[in-house]
N, C-alpha and C positions, 0 to 999 in steps of 0.2 A: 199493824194489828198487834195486841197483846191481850194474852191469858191472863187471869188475876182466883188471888186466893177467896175471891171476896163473889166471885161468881159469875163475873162481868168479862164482857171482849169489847175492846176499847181502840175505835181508829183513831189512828195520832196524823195530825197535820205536821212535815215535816220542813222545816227552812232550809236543810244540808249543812250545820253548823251542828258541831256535837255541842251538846247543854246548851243550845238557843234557848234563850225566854220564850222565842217566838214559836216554838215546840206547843201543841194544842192539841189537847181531844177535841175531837169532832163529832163524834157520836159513840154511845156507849148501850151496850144490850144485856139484860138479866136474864138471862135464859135458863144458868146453869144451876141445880140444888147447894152442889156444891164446887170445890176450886178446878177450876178450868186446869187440866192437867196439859191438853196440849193443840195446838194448833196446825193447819196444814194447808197448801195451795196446791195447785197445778204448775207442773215447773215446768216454766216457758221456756226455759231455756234448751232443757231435752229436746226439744221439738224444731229446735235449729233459730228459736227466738221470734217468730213469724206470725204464732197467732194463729196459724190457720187449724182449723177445724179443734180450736183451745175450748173449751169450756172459762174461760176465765171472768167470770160473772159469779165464781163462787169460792168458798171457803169452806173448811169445816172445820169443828168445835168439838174438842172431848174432853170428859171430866171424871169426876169420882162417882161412883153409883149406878145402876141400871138404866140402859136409856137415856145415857147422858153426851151419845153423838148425835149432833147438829150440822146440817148442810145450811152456808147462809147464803145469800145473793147478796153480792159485795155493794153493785149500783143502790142498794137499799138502803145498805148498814152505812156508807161513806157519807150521807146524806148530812149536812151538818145540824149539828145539835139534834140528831135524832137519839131518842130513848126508849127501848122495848122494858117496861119493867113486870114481876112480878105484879098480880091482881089479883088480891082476896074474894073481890065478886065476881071473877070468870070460872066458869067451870072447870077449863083446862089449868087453873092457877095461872095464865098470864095474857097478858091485854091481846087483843087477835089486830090483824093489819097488815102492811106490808112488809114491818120485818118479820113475821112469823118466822119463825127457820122450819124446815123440814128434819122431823126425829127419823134417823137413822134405826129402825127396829131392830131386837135382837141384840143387842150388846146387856147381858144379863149381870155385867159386874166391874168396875172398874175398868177401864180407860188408860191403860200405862205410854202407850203408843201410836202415833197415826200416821199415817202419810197419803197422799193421792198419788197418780199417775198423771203423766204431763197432758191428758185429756180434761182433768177431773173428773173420769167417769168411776175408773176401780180406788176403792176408798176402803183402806186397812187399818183394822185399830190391835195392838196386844193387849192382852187381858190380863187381869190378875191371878185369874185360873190356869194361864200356861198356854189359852185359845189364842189364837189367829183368827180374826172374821173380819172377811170380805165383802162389801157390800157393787153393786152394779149401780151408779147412782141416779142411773138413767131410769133406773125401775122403781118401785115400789113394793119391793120382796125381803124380807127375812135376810139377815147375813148368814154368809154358806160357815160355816163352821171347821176350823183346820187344827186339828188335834196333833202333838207330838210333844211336845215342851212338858216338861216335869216342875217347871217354877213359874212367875210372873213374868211373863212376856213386854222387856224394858225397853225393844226399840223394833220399827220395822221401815221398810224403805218399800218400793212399787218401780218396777223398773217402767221405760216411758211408753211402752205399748201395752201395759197393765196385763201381761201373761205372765210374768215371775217377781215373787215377793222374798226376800230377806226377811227372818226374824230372829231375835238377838233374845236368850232366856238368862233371868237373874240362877239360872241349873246350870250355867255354861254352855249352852249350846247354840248353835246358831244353824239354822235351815235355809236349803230355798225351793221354794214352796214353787209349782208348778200349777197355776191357778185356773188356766182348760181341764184339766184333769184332776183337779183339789187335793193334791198328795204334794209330800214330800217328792223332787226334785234331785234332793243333793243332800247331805249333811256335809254341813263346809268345818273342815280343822279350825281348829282357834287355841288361844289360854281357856284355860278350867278355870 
């Protein structure tokens, strides 16, 4: 999978040879207004590699601008030559179907950061405002809101049981967020 400046996430068919010719898009989705800022999975690997009880049937998608987290269903998107584009005659501005993605609500402003949980259910984005917001992605609710960062919020992580988040501020600070209880956790030392 890759992010692109141009709007688009784009599954690539891979041979296992770096710079193969035989290196292919397979399908590509227009979802985003603007540049797909960053990408994220469910890491199988936390999970002892196994699969079980993974959500791995999904990804998500963040970008520039309000409302620009996207949950996608990968079995959709991998589909070869498939293309969700932009459509001036849908109401929603894009064609409806199977890859629909699911808008993550509540992300009110840039997109710096994402990560899942090896579930795929807890899905964090950092904001540009300095927010943390956490979404449940099992529900259909608002992200919960995590205030403390005094700059844009450059990186976050989701440890594998989706109860403690890491976030990393371009103010120098880096938290960890205790996400049963929606507080700061820790302030962890670092460089300024």
């Amino acid at each position: 999978l890759s992010g692109s400046a141009d709007g688009t996430v784009k599954c690539w068919a891979l041979d296992g040879r770096e710079g193969s010719a035989r290196d292919r898009c397979v399908s590509r989705v227009e979802r985003h207004e603007d540049y797909v800022t960053r990408l994220a999975t469910p890491d199988h690997s936390a999970s002892g590699g196994s699969g079980a009880g993974i959500n791995s049937n999904t990804f998500a998608s963040a970008g520039l601008g309000a409302d620009q987290v996207f949950l996608w269903d990968v079995d959709a998107v991998v589909r070869p030559e498939t293309t969700l584009r932009r459509a001036a005659d849908s109401s929603s501005g894009y064609s409806a179907g199977r890859l629909a993605p699911r808008v993550l609500q509540g992300q009110a402003s840039s997109a710096y950061a994402l990560a899942m949980d090896a579930s795929g259910h807890a899905v964090a984005t950092g904001c540009a405002t300095g927010l943390v917001r956490v979404w449940d992605a099992r529900e259909n609710r608002r992200a919960r809101a995590l205030e403390g960062h005094a700059g844009a919020v450059r990186c976050v992580s989701v440890d594998p049981t989706g109860r403690l988040c890491v976030s990393g501020s371009s103010d120098g600070t880096r938290k960890m967020w205790d996400l049963g209880q929606r507080r700061v956790g820790q302030r962890l030392a670092g460089a300024q």
